[in-house]
Structure formats: C-alpha cells, structure tokens
N, C-alpha and C positions, 0 to 999 in steps of 0.2 A: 404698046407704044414704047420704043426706043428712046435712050436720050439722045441729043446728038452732039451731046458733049458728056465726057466720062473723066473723073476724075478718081484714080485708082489711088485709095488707103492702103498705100504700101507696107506700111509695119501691121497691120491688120492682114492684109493676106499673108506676112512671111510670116507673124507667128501661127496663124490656123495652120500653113506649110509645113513648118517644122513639127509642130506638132502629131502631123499626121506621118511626117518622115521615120517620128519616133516610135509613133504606133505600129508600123511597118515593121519596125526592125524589130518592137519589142513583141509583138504578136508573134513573129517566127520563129524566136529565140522560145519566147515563151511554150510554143504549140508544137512545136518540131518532134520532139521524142514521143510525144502523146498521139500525135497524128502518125507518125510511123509505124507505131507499136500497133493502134485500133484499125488505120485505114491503110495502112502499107505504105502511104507519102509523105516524109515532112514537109510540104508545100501544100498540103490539100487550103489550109486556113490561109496562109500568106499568101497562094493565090487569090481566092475568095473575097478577103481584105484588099487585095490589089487591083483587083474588076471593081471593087463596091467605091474605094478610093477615085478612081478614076470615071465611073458615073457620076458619084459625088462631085468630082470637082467640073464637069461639063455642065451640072444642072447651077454650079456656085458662077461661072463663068454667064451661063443665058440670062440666072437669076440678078444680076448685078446690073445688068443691063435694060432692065425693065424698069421701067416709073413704079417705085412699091407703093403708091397711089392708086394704081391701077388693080389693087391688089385688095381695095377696101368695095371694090362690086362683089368680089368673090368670097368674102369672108363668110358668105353664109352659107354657100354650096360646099366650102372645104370641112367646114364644118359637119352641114350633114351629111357627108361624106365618111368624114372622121367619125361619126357617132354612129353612122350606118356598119362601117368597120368591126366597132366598138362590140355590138349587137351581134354580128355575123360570127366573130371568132368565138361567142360564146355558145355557139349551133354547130357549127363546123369545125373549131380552132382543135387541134395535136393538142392534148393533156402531156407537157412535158413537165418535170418534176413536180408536179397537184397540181398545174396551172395551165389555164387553156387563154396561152400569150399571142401565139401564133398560127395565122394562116399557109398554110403550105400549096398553090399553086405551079406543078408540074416541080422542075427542081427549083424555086425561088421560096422561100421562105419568109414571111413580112408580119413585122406586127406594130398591127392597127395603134396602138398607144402611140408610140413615135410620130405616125402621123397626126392622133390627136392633141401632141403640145402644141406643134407650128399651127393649127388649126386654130385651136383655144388662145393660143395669144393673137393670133392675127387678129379674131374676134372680138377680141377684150379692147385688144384696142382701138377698133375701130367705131365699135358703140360707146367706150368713152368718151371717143371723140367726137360723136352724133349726137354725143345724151350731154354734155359737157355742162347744160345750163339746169339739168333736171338730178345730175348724178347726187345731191347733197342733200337730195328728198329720197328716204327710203324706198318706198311704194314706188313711187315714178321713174328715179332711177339705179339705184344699187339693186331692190331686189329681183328685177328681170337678169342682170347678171349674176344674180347669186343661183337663180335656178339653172342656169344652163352651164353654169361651173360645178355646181351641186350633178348636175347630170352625166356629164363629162367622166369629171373624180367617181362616182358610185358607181357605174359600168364598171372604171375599172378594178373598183373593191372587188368586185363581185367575181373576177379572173379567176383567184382573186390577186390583186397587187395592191397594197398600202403604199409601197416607197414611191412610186411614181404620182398617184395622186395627191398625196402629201408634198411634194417639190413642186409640182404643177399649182397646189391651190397657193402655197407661200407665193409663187411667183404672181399670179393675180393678184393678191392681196398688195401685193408692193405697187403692183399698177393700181389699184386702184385707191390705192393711198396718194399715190405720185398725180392721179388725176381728180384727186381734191374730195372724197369722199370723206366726211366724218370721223373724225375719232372713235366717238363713243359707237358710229354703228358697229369701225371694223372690229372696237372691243365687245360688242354684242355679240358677233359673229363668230368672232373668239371663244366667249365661254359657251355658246350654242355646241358648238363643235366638239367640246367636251367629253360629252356623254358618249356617244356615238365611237367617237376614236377609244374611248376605256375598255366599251363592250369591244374593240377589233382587236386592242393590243393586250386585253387580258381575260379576255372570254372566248379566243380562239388560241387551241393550245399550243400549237406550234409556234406560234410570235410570243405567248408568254413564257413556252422555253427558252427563245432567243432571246430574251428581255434579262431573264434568269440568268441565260450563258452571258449575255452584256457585260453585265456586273460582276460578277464570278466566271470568267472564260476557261481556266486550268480548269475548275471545280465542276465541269462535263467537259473534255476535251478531247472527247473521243467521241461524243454525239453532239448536242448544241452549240457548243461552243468550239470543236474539230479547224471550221476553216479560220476563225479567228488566232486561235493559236500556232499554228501553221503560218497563219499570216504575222504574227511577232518573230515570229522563230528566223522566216524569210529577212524581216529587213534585220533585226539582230545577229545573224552573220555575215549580211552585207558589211556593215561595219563603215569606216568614212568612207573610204574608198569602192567598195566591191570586189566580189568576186570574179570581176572581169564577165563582160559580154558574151553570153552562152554559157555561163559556168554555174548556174542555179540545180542545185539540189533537189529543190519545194517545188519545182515543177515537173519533175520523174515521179507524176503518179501520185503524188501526199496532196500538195497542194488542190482541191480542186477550182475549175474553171481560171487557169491560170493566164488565159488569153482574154476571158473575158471581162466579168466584174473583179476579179483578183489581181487585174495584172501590174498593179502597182506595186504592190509587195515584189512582184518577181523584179522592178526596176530597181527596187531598194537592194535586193540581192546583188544583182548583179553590176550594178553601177554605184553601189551605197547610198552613205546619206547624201555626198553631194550632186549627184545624180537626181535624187530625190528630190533635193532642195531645189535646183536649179529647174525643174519640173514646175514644181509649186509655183517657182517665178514665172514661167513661162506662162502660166495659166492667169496668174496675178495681170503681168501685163497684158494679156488678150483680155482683162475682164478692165482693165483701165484704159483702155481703148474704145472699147466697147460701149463704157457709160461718156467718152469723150462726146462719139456719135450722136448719144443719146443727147449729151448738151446741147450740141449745136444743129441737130435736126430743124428742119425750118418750118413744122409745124408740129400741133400735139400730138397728130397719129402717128408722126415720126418718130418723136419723143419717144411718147410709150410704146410702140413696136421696138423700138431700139434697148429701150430697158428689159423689156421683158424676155427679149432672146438673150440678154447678155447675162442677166439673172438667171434665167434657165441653163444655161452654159455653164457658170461659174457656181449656182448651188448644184447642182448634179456631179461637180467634178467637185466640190468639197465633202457630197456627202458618199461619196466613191470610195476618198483617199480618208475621210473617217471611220467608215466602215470597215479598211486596211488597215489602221493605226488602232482600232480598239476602241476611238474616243464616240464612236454610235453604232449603234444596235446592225446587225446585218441586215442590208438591206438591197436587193438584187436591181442594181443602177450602174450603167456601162460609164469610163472613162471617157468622154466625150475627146472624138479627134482617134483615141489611142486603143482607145480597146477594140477587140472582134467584133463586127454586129453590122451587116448589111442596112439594115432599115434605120437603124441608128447613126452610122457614117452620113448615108444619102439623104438625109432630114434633116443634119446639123451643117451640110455645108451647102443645103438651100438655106437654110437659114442666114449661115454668111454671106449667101449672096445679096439675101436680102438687106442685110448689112452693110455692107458696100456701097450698094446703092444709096439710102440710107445717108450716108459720111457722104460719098458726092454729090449728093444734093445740097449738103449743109455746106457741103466745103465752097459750091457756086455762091449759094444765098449768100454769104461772109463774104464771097468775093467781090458781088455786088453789091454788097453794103458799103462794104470802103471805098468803092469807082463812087457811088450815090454820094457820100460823104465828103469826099474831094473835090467830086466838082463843085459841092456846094461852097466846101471851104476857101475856092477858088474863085469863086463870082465876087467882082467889086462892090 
C-alpha cells in the first residue's frame, strides 16, 4: 500500500547523500592503485560501489513509499529468511580469510548477516509492539525474544563473527529497554552473557591475540597488531589538513582492506583531521535525525523500528572509526554509507527508506494534531 501523500525528510536524505558521495570518492581514491596493480583496473571497486549505490538507492526510493506498517505481516518470513541465509552460508559459504561470511551466486556476492540486522530489528520491533502488555514478564515476554536474538547472534558466531553479533545484540537490548522491559531482567541478561563471550574473546586465539595487539599494538606490529598500526601511521601524517585527495601512502599495498573496513584512516590521510572531524559530524547529524524520527513516530512500532535502524547505523559507524583510531579491539565492520560492500550499501539504504517513511508519517500525525487542536481552540 502506497501513501498518498509523502512527505520527504529532506536533511535525512542529503545527509545519507553525501555521505554516500564520500564514500564514492573515497572508495576510489582508496582502491585505485590496488585494483590496478591485482586486477589491471582502477575502477573495478568504484564501479562495483556505483551499481551497488545506485540499486541501493532505487530500493531507498520504493522503500520510502511503502506504509512501514505493512512491514509488520512480514517480519516473520524476513526473518526466516534471514536465518535460513544464516544456515546456508555455513554449507556452501567461500571460506574468505577463516570465515564462511559469504554467498557467491554467479558474479554477485551477498552475505546473509547484513540481511539478518534489517530482519532482526524489523522483528524486534514488531513483537514488542504485539507483546507490549506481556513484555515485563520474563517467561511471557522478554524470553521468546531472547531466544530468537540468541538464535540470530550464535549462527553468526559460529561464521565465525563476534563484531557483528555483539552491535546487533546492544542494538536490541536498547529496544528493548526503550520498550519498557525490566531493568533487573536486562542486567540478568547481562551477567548471563558473561561466560560465553570470555570463552570467544579468550579461548579462541586469534581474538585473544587481537585483545593482546589492543592494548600493546607497536608491541606485534607486524602480525596482530600490523593493521592497527598502519592505521595510526595513516591518520598521523594526515595531519590538520591532509595530504590532499589521492595522495595516501597507507593505501599502496601497507594498509590492508583500505576500501573496506579501514577506509577511515585512508580519509584521515588524505583529508586530515578536519576531514575526519567533519565526517564524525556528518554521522552525528544523520544519527540526530534519526532518533528525531524516532520521537515523533506515531506509534510504538515506529518508535522502535526507527531507533533500532538509527542505533544500528550509528554503533557500527562508531565501532568502524574506533577500530581506526585504536580506542577498540579490531573488529571486521564496514563504514556504513562509505565503505565497499554490495550487500552492506543495498541493506542500509533499505533501511533508510524505511526511515523516511517512518518521519512522514510522524510528520502528517503532528500535522494533524495541530489542524485537531485549532479547530478545537477555535469553537466558541
């Protein structure tokens, strides 16, 4: 069902715009020598990124226009959808660096996790908005959302991925704090969780290297701790200013995945710190806009579908640019908007479409509250 009336959040679409204008430009800057050198083209990625942009933004354009009401029949087929994905890539999924993230059908490449956040929040919030009278009784309602969150995040341990699970479960936990569950359960849930994440982050050695390189990054900087240092080196020659657009160093081959999860640092390089700063804002204000939506949405499942994309948005892009800056552990999580990544572009600007939608609905209800209010203030 269409609206038939739209009202477009205009500073909400320019900044996802720009954002993605930057990613363009810094994807190519970033990828150019590296894709010449291995695949003969500098344009192989900024193509790639340019189809994937432009799909993305025809499904944000359809998405925007849909009653995201209509969206709460299907939260259960996306899901097992998403989990069916989840299951699949672990039978068939390309073992790219120890991890089987992705499916590769003919030349498209897609991985299932990306579809499982949009999946997982649509879900969340639409049983808290079903369960709303039962959610502050454990049994009745927190812990059927606890297993199929629980379900969700351990599939994709098992990839294996932590970083993704871990931003996906915080993001739930925020909805379901925002939709009125207990304190004490979500701190039960909390120390629960405990045990289980010790044994991942220091009973599998590779994350306990990286835990090691965290804290000491010089002191292996040539094995655990290599992209993180690399990644200081980056924005500490950038300097205020930059080295000017195209002019990075750290991405001739030192730096790796410098289009992908690293491409922050190469911004710092090349455009310095205010480059970088001004970045941060950019993100700052699409993440205050975002929870604006979320205020004025004109019912709960609005509410919390609108937090939860915005919170997904804005922890994945802080825990991006910390894992760039040294202040968290490495953690393999794409710049949302800006970094490479097919399945990751076309999933975050459904998202915003559903956003949009979203804000113009709150923006009618508001409109019609004050015509309601006037004429009343108007009657003799």
């Amino acid at each position: 069902m269409k609206l038939k009336r739209f009202w477009l959040d205009r500073p909400l679409l320019l900044a996802t715009l720009v954002l993605m204008g930057v990613g363009l430009v810094m994807v190519f800057s970033a990828s150019a020598m590296m894709s010449e050198a291995r695949f003969g083209s500098a344009y192989l990625f900024f193509r790639k990124q340019l189809l994937w942009d432009i799909l993305g933004l025809f499904a944000m354009l359809g998405f925007m226009r849909v009653d995201y009401h209509r969206w709460q029949r299907w939260t259960r087929p996306l899901l097992i959808a998403a989990v069916s994905g989840l299951v699949l890539v672990l039978a068939v999924g390309r073992v790219i660096k120890g991890a089987r993230r992705w499916i590769h059908l003919g030349g498209v490449t897609f991985q299932p996790s990306e579809l499982a956040k949009i999946a997982l929040i649509l879900w969340m919030a639409s049983y808290l908005d079903r369960h709303q009278s039962q959610i502050k009784y454990f049994s009745k309602g927190l812990w059927p959302a606890l297993l199929v969150l629980g379900l969700v995040c351990g599939l994709m341990v098992v990839e294996p991925d932590l970083g993704t699970p871990l931003m996906l479960g915080s993001v739930c936990v925020m909805m379901l704090f925002l939709a009125g569950v207990r304190l004490e359960h979500l701190l039960g849930v909390g120390l629960a969780t405990v045990v289980p994440l010790y044994f991942l982050l220091f009973h599998v050695a590779y994350r306990r290297r990286r835990l090691l390189a965290f804290l000491n990054p010089w002191g292996d900087s040539q094995g655990a701790g290599y992209q993180v240092t690399q990644s200081l080196m980056a924005f500490g020659s950038g300097g205020f200013l930059g080295k000017g657009l195209g002019a990075s160093t750290l991405k001739l081959l030192y730096l790796p995945d410098p289009h992908t999860d690293f491409i922050f640092p190469i911004i710092g390089e090349e455009l310095g710190f205010l480059g970088a700063i001004a970045l941060v804002l950019l993100f700052i204000f699409w993440g205050l806009r975002g929870w604006q939506v979320a205020r004025r949405a004109p019912d709960l499942f609005g509410q919390l579908l609108a937090s939860g994309i915005t919170a997904w948005m804005l922890l994945q892009a802080v825990i991006n640019m910390g894992v760039s800056c040294g202040v968290l552990p490495t953690k393999g999580l794409p710049l949302p908007f800006v970094s490479f990544g097919g399945s990751s572009t076309f999933i975050s600007l459904t998202a915003v479409g559903i956003l949009l939608n979203i804000s113009s609905q709150g923006r009618f209800e508001k409109m019609k509250s004050i015509r309601k209010s006037n004429r009343t203030m108007s009657r003799p």
